[in-house]
PLY file of the C-alpha trace (Angstrom):
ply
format ascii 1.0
element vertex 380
property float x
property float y
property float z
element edge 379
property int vertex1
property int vertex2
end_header
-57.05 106.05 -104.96
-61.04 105.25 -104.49
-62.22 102.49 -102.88
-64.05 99.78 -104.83
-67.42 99.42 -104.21
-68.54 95.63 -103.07
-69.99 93.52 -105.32
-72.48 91.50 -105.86
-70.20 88.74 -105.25
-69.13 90.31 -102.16
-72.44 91.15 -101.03
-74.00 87.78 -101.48
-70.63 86.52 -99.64
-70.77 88.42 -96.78
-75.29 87.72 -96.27
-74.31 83.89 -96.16
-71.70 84.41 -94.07
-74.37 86.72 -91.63
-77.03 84.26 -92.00
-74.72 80.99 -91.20
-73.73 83.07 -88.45
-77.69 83.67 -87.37
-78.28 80.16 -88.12
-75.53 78.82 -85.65
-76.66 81.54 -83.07
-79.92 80.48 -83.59
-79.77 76.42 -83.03
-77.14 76.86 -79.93
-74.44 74.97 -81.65
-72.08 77.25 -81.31
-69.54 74.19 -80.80
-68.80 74.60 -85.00
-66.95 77.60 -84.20
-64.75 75.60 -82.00
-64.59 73.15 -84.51
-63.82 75.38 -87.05
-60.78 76.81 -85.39
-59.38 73.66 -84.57
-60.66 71.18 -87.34
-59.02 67.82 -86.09
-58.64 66.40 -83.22
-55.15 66.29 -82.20
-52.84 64.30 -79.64
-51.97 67.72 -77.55
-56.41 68.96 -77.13
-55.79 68.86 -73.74
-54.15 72.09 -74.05
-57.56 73.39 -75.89
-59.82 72.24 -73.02
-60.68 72.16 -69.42
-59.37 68.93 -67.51
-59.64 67.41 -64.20
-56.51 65.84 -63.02
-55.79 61.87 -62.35
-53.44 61.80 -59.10
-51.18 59.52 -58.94
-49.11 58.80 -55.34
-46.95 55.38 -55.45
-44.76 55.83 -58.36
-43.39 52.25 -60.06
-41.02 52.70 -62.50
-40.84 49.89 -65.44
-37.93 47.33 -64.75
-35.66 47.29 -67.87
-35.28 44.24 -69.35
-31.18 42.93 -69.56
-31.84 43.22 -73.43
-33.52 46.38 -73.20
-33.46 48.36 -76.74
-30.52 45.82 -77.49
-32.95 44.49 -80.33
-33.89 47.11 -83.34
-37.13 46.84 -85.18
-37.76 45.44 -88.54
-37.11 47.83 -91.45
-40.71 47.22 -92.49
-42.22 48.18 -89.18
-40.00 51.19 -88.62
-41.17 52.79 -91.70
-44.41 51.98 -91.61
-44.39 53.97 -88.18
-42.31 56.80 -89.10
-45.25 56.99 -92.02
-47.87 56.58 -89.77
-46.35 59.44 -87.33
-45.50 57.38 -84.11
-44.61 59.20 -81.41
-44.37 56.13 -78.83
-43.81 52.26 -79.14
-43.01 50.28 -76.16
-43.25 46.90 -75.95
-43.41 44.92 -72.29
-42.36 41.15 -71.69
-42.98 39.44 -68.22
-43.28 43.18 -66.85
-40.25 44.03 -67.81
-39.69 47.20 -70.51
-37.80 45.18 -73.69
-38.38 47.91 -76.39
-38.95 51.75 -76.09
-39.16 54.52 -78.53
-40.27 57.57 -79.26
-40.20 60.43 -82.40
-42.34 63.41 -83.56
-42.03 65.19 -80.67
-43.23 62.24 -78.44
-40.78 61.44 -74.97
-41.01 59.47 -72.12
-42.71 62.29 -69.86
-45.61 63.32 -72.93
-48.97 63.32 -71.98
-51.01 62.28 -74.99
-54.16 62.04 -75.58
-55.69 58.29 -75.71
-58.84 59.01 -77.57
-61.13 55.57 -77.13
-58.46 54.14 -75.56
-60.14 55.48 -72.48
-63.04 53.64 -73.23
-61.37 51.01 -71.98
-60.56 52.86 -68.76
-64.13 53.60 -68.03
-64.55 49.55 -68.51
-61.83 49.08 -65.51
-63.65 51.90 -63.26
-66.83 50.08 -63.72
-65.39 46.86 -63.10
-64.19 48.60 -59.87
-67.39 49.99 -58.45
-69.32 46.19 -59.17
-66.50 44.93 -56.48
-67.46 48.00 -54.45
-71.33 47.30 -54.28
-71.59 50.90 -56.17
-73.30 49.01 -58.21
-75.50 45.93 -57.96
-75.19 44.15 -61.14
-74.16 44.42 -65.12
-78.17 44.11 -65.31
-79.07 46.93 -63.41
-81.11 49.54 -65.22
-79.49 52.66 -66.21
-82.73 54.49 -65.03
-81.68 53.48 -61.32
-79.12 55.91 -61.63
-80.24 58.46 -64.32
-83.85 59.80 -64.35
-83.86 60.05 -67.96
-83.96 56.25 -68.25
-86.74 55.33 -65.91
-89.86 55.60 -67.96
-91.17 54.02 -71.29
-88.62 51.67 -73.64
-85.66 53.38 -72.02
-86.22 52.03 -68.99
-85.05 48.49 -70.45
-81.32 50.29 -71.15
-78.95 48.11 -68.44
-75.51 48.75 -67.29
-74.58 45.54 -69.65
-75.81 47.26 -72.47
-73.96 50.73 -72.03
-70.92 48.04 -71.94
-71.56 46.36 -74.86
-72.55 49.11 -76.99
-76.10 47.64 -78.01
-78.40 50.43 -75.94
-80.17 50.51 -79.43
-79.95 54.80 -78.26
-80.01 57.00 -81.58
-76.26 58.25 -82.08
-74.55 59.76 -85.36
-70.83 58.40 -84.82
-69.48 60.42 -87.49
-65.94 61.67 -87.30
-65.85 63.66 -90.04
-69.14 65.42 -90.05
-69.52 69.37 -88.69
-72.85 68.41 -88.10
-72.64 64.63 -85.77
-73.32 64.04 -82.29
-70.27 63.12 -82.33
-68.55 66.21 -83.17
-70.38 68.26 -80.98
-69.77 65.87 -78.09
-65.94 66.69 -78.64
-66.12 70.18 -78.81
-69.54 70.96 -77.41
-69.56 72.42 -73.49
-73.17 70.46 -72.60
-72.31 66.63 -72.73
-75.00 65.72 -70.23
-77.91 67.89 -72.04
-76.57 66.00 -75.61
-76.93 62.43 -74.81
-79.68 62.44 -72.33
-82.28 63.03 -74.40
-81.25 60.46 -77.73
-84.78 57.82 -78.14
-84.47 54.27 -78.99
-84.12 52.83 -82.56
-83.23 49.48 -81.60
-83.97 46.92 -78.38
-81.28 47.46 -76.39
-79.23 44.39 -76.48
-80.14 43.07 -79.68
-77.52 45.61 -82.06
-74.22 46.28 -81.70
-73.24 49.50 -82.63
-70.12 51.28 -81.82
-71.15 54.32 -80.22
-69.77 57.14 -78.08
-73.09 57.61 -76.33
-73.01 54.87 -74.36
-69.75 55.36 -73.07
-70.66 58.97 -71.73
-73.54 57.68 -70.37
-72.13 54.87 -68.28
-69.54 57.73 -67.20
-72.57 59.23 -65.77
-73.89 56.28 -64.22
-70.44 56.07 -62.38
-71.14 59.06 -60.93
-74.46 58.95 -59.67
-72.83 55.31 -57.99
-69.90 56.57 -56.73
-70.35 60.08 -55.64
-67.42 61.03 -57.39
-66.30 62.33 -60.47
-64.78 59.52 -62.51
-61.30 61.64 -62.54
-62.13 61.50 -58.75
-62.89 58.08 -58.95
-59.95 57.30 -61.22
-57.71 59.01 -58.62
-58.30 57.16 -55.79
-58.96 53.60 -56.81
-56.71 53.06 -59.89
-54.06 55.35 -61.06
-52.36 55.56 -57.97
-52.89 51.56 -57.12
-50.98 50.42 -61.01
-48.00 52.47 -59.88
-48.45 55.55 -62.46
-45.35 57.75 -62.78
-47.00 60.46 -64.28
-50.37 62.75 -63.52
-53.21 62.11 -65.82
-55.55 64.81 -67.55
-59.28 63.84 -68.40
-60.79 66.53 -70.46
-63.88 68.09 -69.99
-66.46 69.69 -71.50
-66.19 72.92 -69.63
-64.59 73.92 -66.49
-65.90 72.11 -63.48
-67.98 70.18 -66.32
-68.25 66.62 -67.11
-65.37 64.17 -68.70
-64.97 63.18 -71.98
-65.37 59.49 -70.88
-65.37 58.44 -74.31
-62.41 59.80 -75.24
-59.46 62.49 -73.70
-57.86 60.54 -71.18
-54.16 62.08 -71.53
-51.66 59.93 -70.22
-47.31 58.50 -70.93
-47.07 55.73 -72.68
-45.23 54.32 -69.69
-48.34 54.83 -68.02
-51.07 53.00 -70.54
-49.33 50.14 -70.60
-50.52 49.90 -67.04
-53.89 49.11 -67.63
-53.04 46.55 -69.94
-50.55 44.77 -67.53
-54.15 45.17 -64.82
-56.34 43.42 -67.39
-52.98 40.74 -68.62
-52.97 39.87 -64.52
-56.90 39.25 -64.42
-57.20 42.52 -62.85
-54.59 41.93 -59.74
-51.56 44.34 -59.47
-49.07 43.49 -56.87
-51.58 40.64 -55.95
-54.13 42.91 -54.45
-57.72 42.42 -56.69
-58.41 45.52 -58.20
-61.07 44.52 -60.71
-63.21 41.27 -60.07
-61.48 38.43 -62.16
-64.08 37.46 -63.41
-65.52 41.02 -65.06
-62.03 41.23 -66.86
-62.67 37.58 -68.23
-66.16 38.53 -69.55
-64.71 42.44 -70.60
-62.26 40.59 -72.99
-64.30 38.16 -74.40
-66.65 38.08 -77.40
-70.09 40.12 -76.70
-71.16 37.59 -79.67
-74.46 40.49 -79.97
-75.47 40.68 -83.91
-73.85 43.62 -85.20
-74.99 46.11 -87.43
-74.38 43.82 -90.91
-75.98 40.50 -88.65
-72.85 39.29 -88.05
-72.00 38.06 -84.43
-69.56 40.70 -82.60
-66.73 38.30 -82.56
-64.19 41.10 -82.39
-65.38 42.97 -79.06
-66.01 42.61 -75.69
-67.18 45.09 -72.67
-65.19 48.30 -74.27
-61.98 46.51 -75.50
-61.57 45.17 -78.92
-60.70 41.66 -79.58
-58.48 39.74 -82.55
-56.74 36.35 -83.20
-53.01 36.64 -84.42
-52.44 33.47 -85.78
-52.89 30.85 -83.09
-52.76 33.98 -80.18
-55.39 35.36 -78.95
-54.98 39.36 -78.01
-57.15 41.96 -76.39
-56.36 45.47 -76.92
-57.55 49.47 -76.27
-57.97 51.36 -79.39
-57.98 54.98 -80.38
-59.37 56.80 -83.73
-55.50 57.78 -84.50
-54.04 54.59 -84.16
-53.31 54.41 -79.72
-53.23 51.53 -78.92
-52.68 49.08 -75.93
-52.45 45.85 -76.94
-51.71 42.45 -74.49
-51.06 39.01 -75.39
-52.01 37.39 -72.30
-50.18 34.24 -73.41
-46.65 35.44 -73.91
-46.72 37.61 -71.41
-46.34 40.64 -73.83
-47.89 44.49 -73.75
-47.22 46.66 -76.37
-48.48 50.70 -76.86
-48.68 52.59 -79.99
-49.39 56.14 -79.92
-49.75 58.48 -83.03
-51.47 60.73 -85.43
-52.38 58.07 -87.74
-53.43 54.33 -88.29
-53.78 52.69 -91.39
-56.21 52.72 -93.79
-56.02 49.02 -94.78
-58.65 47.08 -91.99
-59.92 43.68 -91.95
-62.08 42.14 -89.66
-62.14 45.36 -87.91
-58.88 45.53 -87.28
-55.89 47.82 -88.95
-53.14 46.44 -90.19
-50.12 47.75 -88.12
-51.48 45.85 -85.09
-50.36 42.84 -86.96
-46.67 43.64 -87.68
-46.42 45.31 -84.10
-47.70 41.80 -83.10
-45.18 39.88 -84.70
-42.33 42.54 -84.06
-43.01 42.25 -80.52
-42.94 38.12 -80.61
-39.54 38.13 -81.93
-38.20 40.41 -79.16
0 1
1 2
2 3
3 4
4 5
5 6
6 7
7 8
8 9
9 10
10 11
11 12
12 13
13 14
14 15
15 16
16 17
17 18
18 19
19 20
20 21
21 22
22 23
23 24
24 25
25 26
26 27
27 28
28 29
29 30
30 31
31 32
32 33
33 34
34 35
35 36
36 37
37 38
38 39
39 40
40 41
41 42
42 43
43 44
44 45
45 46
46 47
47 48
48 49
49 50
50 51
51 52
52 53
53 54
54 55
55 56
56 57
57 58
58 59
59 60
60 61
61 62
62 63
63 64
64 65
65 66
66 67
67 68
68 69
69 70
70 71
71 72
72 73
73 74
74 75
75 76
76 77
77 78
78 79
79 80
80 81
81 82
82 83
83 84
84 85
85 86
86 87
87 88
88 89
89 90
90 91
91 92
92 93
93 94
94 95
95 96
96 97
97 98
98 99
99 100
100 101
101 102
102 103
103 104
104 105
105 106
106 107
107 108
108 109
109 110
110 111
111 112
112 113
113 114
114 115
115 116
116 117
117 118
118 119
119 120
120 121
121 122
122 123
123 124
124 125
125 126
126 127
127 128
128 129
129 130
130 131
131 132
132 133
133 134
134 135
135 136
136 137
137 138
138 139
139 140
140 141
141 142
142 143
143 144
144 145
145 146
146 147
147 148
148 149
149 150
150 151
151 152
152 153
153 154
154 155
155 156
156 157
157 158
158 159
159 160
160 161
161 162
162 163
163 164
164 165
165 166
166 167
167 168
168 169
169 170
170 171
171 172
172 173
173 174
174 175
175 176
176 177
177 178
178 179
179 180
180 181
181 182
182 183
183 184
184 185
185 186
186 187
187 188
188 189
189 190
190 191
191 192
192 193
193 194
194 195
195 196
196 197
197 198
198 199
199 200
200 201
201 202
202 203
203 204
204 205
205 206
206 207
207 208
208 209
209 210
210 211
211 212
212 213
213 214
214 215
215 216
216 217
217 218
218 219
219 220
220 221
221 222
222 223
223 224
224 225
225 226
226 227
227 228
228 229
229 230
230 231
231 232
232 233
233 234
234 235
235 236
236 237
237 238
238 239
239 240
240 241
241 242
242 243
243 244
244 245
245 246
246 247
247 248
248 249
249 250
250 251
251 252
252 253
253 254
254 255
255 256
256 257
257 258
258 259
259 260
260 261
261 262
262 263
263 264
264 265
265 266
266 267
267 268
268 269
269 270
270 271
271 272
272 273
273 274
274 275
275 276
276 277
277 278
278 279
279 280
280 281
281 282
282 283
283 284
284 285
285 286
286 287
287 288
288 289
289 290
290 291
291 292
292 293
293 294
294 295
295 296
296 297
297 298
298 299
299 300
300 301
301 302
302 303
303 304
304 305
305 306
306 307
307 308
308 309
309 310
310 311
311 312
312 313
313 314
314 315
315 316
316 317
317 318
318 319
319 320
320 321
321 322
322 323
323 324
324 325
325 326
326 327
327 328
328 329
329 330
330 331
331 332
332 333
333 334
334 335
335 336
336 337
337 338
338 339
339 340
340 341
341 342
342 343
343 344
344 345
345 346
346 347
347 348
348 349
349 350
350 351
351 352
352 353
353 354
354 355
355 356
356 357
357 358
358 359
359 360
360 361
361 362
362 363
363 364
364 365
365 366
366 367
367 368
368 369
369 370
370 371
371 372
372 373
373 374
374 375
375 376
376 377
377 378
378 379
């Protein structure tokens, strides 16, 4: 039987495919192919990347609560989080575990990935190094630290501003793009080359925008402070001193490369719900100060900067987002597929969500499971 001959179809095919291939060559962003293999991100990508590990030393296991898991959840809420693929809800009253499950493969000993929920983190390690002296003050240029930032209208970029994502820095925070910053950050191997040299589009501190950029840059500016990878960092002045049960991962761009700061922290459930019991006590654990008192007041309270419609930024603070429920308020650390770590300083009450989706319904910034989880977690 004789071959067919290619056709035109097939040629033309295969020259796009050989000039997309030059092209990508070409421009160094080889990071598509990545992306290509893996499309989207997923709760396991720690198995896809490098990591640097998060020790942890002084193990504290979660009381259970008299009632734990005596109490079921709402019909409503349970299917909306089978729907929504939940692999972990736990919910924490007066430090005590009340409520614990876990389904799609998720268990008590999974390391998942936290995606901006470790923006949040990198909040608390900064918090740490201003008690330390590693740094000065919020205020204190960015340039101090990274060279980058010492000249022209960059050299105006502060600590504060990395915090409060207003830097004005030029960033594409597109999820769903092959093309963003932000795509390339997550796959790419070069995270210091990528957002060193973004220019200003806005005075820093007069835009909020919600932007990975700053994030990784702060990350940097940790480093430069503290000598020490954050991981590093991470290992010897927090995960070990909130009692973690469990190693963390922090994924990086390559191996021996830089975190993911804005993203990739892999932890247990069990294990997130430590930073929000840090932040609940006004950053005390065991009554020694781990993060000034006062930074975790500011850190969960309204950045009121104009955001990007010239509304105030009622809804966010230094890296953690902000809500009312009702008459409550709550603070919480959010991630793109619906982690969360959510406190309710007044009642005493941590709850964590982990998962492969959120919902699609938001308002005021917020989605609309964190509501029902809210009120779930009240009447337990």
């Amino acid at each position: 039987m004789k071959k067919r001959p290619l056709t035109i179809i097939g040629y033309t095919l295969f020259g796009l495919i050989l000039l997309a291939n030059v092209l990508i060559l070409a421009s160094g962003k080889t990071y598509i192919y990545t992306t290509l293999i893996h499309l989207n991100p997923d709760l396991d990508d720690y198995k896809i990347f490098a990591n640097r590990e998060v020790q942890y030393f002084r193990p504290q296991p979660w009381p259970l609560a008299v009632r734990y898991n005596k109490k079921k959840l709402p019909d409503s809420l349970d299917k909306e989080l089978k729907a929504l693929h939940t692999t972990a809800f736990l919910v924490i009253k007066n430090d005590s575990l009340v409520y614990e499950s876990y389904d799609d493969g998720g268990g008590q000993e999974t390391i998942s990935n936290s995606f901006s929920v470790a923006k949040s983190v990198v909040s608390i390690l900064t918090g740490i190094a201003l008690k330390e002296g590693r740094i000065g003050s919020l205020d204190e240029p960015v340039g101090d630290f990274l060279p980058e930032f010492k000249e022209g209208e960059k050299s105006k970029v502060t600590i504060r501003h990395l915090l409060t994502m207003s830097s004005g820095l030029d960033w594409d925070e597109a999820y769903s793009s092959l093309f963003s910053e932000t795509t390339e950050a997550y796959y790419g191997t070069n995270l210091a080359k990528l957002v060193s040299n973004r220019k200003l589009v806005s005075k820093p501190g007069t835009v909020w925008s919600y932007k990975t950029i700053d994030v990784q840059l702060l990350s940097m500016v940790l480093h430069k402070a503290t000598g020490k990878t954050i991981s590093d960092y991470a290992s010897e002045k927090l995960w070990p001193m909130i009692g973690a049960e469990h190693k963390a991962l922090w994924s990086l761009d390559h191996s021996g490369g830089d975190e993911k700061a804005y993203c990739c922290f892999n932890a247990t459930a069990r294990d997130f719900a430590r930073i929000g019991k840090l932040y609940m006590d006004s950053g005390r654990w065991n009554g020694q100060q781990l993060v000034p008192a006062n930074y975790v007041a500011l850190s969960t309270r309204a950045n009121m900067i104009p955001d990007e419609t010239g509304d105030p930024t009622d809804y966010y603070g230094y890296l953690w987002w902000l809500m009312q429920y009702k008459d409550l308020p709550v603070f919480y650390a959010r991630g793109i597929k619906g982690q969360y770590v959510m406190v309710v300083p007044s009642k005493n009450i941590i709850i964590v969500r982990l998962g492969e989706e959120r919902s699609n319904h938001v308002t005021h910034n917020h989605h609309l499971e964190l509501e029902d989880m809210i009120a779930a977690a009240l009447e337990m």
